[in-house]
C-alpha positions as CSV (number, residue, x, y, z in Angstrom):
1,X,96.4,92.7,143.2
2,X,93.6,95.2,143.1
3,X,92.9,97.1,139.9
4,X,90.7,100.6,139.7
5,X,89.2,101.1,136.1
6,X,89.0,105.3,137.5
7,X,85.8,106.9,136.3
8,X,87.7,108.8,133.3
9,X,84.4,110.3,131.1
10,X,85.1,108.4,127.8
11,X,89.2,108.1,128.8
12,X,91.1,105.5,130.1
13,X,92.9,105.3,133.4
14,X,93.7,101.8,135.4
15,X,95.8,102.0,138.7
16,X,97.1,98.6,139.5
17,X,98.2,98.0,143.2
18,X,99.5,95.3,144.4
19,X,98.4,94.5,148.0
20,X,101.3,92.5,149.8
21,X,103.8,95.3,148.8
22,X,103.8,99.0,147.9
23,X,104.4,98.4,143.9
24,X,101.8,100.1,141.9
25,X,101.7,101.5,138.5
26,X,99.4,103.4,136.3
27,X,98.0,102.6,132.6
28,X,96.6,105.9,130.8
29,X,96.0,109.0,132.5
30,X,92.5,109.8,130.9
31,X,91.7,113.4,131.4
32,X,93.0,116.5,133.4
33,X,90.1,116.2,135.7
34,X,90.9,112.4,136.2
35,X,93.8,113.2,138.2
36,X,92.7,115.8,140.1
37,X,89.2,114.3,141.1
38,X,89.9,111.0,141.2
39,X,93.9,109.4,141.0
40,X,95.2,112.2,143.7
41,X,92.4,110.5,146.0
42,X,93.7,106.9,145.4
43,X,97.5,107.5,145.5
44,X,100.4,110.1,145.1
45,X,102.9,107.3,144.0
46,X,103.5,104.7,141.3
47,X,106.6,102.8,140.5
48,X,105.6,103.5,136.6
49,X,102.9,105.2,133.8
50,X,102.5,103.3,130.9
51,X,101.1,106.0,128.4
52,X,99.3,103.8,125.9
53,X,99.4,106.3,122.9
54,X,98.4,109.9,122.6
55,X,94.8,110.5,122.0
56,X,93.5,113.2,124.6
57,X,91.5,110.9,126.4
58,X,94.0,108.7,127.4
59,X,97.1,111.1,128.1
60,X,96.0,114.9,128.9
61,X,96.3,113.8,133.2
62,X,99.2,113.2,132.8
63,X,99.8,117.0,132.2
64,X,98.8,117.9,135.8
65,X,100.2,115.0,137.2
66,X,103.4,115.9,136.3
67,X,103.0,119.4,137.3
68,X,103.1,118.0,140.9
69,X,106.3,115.8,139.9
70,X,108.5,115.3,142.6
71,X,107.2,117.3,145.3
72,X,103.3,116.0,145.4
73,X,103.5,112.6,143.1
74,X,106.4,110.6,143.0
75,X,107.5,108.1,139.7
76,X,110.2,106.0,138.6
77,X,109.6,106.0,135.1
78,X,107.2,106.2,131.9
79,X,106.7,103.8,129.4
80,X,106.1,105.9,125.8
81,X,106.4,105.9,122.4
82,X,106.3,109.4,121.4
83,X,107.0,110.7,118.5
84,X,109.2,114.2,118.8
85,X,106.9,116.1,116.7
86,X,104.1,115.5,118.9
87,X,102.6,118.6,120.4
88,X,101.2,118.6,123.6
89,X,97.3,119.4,124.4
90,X,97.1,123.1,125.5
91,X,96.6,123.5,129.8
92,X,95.5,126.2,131.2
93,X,98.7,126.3,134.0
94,X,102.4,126.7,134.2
95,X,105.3,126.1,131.3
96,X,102.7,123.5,129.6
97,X,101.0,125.2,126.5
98,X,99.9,124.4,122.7
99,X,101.8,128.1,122.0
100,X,104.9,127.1,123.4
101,X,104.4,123.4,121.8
102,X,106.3,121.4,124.5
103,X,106.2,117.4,123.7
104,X,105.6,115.1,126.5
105,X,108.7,113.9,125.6
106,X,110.6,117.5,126.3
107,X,108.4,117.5,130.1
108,X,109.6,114.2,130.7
109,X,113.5,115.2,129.8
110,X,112.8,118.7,132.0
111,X,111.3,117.1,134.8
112,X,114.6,114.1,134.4
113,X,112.2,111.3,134.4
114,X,113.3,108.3,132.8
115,X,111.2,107.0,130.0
116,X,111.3,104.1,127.5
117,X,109.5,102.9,124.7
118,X,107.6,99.5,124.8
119,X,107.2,97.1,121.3
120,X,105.7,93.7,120.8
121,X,107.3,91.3,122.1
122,X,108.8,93.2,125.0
123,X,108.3,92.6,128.7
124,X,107.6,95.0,132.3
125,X,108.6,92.2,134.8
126,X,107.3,93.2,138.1
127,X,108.0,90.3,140.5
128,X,108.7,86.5,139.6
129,X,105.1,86.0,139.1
130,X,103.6,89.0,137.8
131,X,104.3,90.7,134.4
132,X,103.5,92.2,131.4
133,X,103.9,91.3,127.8
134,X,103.7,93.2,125.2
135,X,101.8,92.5,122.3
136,X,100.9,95.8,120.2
137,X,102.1,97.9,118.7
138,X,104.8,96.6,116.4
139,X,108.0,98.5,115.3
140,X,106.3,99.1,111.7
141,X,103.6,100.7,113.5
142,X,104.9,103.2,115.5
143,X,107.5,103.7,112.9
144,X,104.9,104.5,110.4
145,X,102.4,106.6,113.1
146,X,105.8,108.5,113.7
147,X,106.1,109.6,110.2
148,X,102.5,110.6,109.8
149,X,102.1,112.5,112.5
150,X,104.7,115.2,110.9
151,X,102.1,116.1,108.3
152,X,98.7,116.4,111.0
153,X,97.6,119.1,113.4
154,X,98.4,118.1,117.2
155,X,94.7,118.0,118.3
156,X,93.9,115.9,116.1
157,X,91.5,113.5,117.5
158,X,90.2,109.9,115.6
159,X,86.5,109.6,116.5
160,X,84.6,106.8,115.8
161,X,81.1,107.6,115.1
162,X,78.4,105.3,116.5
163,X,75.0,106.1,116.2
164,X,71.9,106.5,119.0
165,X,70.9,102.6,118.4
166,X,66.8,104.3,118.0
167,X,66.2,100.8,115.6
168,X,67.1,98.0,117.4
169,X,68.8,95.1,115.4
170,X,68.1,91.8,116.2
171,X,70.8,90.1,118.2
172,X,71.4,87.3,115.7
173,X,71.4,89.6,113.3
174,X,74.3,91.7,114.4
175,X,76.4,88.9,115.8
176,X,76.5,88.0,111.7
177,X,77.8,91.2,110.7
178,X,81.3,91.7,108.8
179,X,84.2,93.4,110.3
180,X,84.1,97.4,110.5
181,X,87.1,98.2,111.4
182,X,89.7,101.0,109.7
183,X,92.9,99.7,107.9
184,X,96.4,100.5,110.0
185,X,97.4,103.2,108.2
186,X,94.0,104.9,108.2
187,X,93.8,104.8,111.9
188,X,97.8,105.0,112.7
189,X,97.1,106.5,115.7
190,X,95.0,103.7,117.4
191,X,97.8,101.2,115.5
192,X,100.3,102.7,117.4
193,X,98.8,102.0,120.9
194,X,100.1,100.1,123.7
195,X,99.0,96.7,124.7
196,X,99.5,94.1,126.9
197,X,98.7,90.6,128.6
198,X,98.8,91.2,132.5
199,X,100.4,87.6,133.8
200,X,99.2,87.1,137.2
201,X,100.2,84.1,138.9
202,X,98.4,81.3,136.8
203,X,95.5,84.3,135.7
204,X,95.9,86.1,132.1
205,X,94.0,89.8,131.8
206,X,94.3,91.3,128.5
207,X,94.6,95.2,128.1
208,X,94.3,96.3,125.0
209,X,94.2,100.2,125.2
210,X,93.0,100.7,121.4
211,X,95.2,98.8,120.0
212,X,94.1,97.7,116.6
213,X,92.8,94.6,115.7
214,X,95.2,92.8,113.6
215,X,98.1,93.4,115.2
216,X,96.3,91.6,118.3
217,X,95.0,88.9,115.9
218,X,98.8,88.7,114.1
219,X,100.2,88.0,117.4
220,X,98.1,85.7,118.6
221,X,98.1,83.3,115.8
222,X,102.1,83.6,116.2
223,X,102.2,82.2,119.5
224,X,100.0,79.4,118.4
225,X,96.2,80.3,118.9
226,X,94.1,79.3,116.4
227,X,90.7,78.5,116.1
228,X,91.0,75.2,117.7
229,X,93.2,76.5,120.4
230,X,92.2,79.4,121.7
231,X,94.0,81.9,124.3
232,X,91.8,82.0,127.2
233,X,92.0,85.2,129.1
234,X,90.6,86.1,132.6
235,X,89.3,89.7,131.4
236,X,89.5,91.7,128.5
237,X,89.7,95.3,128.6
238,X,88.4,96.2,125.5
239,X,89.8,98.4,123.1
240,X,88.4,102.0,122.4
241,X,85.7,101.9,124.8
242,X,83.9,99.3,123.3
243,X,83.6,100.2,119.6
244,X,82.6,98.3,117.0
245,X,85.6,99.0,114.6
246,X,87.7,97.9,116.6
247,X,87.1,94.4,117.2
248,X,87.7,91.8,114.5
249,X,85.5,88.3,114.0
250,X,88.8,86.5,113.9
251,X,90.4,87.9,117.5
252,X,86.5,86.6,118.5
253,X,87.5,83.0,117.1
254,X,91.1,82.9,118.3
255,X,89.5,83.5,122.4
256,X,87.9,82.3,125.7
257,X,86.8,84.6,128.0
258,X,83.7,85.4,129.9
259,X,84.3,88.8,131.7
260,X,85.0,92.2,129.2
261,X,85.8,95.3,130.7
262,X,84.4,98.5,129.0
263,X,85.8,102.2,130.2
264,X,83.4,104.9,129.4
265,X,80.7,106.4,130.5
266,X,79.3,106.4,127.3
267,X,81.2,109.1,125.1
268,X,80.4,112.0,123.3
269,X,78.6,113.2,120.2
270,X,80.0,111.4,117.1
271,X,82.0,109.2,119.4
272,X,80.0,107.0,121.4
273,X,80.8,103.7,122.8
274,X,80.3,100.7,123.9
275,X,78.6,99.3,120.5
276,X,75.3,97.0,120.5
277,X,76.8,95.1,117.8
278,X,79.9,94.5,119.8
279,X,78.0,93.4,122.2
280,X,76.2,91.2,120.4
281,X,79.3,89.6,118.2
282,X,80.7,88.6,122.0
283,X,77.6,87.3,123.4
284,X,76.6,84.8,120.2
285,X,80.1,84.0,119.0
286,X,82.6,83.9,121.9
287,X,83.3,80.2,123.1
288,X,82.1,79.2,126.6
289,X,80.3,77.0,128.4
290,X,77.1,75.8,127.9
291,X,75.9,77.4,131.7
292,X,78.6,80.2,131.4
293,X,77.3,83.7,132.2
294,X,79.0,86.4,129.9
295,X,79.5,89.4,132.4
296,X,80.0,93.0,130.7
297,X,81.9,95.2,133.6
298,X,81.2,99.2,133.2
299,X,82.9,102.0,135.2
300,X,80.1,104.1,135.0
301,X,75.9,102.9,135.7
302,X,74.9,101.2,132.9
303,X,71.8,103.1,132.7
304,X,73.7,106.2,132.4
305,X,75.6,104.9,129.0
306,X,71.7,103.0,128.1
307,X,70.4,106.7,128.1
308,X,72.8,108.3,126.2
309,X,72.9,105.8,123.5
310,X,69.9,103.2,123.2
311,X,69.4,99.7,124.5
312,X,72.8,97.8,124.6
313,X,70.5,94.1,125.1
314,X,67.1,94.0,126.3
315,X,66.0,92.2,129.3
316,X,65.0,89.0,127.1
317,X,68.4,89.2,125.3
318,X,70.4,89.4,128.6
319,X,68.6,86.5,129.5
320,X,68.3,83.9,126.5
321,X,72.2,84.6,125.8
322,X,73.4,84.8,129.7
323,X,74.5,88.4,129.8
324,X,74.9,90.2,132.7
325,X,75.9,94.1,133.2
326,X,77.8,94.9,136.3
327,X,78.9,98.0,137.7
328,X,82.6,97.5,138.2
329,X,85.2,99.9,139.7
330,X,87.7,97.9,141.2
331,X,88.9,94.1,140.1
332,X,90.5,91.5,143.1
333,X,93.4,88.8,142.1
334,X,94.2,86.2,144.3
């Protein structure tokens, strides 16, 4: 399987192909511009889009992509839990407008494209050996981000505010810190996102979209992880982008895993990402072994997202806690 983190600004978008067959599908659309500079290059097919939830910067190409739906990009299906209420983003093209407030739901019924909502516990098989299992969100969650999306604007956006890091913390330091992240029902829309484990022959990958914290932790501990067993995972997509509120300690202590994936390219005013403190948190407290590098995979150069917002780890961090930064478009499974 081959898997393309796309270059989506601070979005998401993840094609997954798998390379002994024509299957592929497509996690998060990021921006308009990420379809039209960058997916339309790759491929003008997928078998399914798993929309993960509706912030902008993970849904708005989908717009265009359906736009060319059926006669320039073919699909079988979208995975989506929409609520009806849910305006979509204004485009500048065709029947798709904030004036005329069509749902993605209402495009996806005029354009007769299946869709389907996806809940914990659910699975995507795609062949004996490969599938996904759904671990966020949870019925309550969408139920409640459903509810509270009646009484909000459509473009409304939940930022995370993360500041130019111009004082450097020490590494220790950080990795100490307590949790910062929001309760569910003050950040329902991030609650309400899409996650999975990608199960890949004997290999685990999580994606976690920006899916909240507890409802990752809650599952995990109901399979069985715990402290003294954890849930080791190949990769970790990480959730929004890399911010600090929206990791927990405890998801820290209930894991193994020694490559993270972080999809930005460094964000925007308020909302910047990936966190230093994140960071840190993974590379003192994660469980590995004693000679095991801790590789941090970016989409964009690292230097780009350093000179936006301040030193993730200094050269003498990277080295006395076996960091590395790599730049990382596309992941191989065997």
């Amino acid at each position: 399987m081959k898997i393309t983190i796309l270059p989506a600004r601070y979005g998401d978008s993840i094609l997954f192909e798998l390379e002994n067959n024509d299957k592929k599908f497509l996690v998060d659309c990021g921006f308009k511009q990420t379809y039209s500079r960058e997916l339309k290059k790759l491929t003008s097919e997928v078998d399914f889009i798993i929309l993960t939830h509706v912030d902008e910067d993970h849904i708005n190409g989908v717009f265009p992509l359906l736009e060319d739906y059926p006669k320039k990009f073919s699909l079988e299906k979208v995975y989506i839990n929409t609520p009806e209420s849910y305006a979509a983003p204004a485009t500048n093209s065709g029947e798709i407008s904030i004036r005329q407030a069509i749902t993605i739901e209402q495009l996806l019924l005029d354009k007769s494209i299946p869709y389907h909502s996806l809940l914990q516990g659910d699975r995507v098989i795609i062949q004996d050996d490969i599938w996904l299992e759904i671990i966020s969100p949870t019925s309550e969650d969408v139920n409640y981000f459903n509810s509270m999306y009646r009484t909000v604007k459509a473009d409304w956006i939940a930022e995370t505010e993360i500041s130019i890091n111009e004082k450097i913390e020490n590494m220790e330091t950080l990795s100490q810190k307590k949790d910062s992240f929001k309760t569910k029902k003050a950040d329902f829309v991030n609650a309400a996102s899409i996650a999975f484990i990608l199960k890949f022959k004997n290999k685990k990958l999580l994606f976690l979209g920006d899916a909240h914290p507890e409802t990752i932790t809650e599952y995990l501990k109901k399979e069985g992880y715990s402290t003294q067993n954890k849930y080791v995972f190949d990769y970790i997509k990480l959730s929004h982008h890399g911010s600090i509120t929206s990791i927990s300690n405890e998801f820290i202590s209930l894991i193994t895993c020694n490559k993270f994936i972080f999809s930005t390219n460094g964000g925007k005013s308020k909302s910047r990402h990936p966190s230093r403190e994140l960071i840190a948190k993974l590379a003192l407290n994660i469980e590995r072994a004693e000679a095991e590098t801790l590789t941090f995979l970016f989409n964009y150069p690292v230097e780009e997202i350093t000179n936006r917002n301040g030193v993730l780890a200094t050269q003498e961090e990277m080295a006395l806690y076996r960091i590395e930064f790599e730049n990382c478009l596309e992941i191989h499974l065997q």
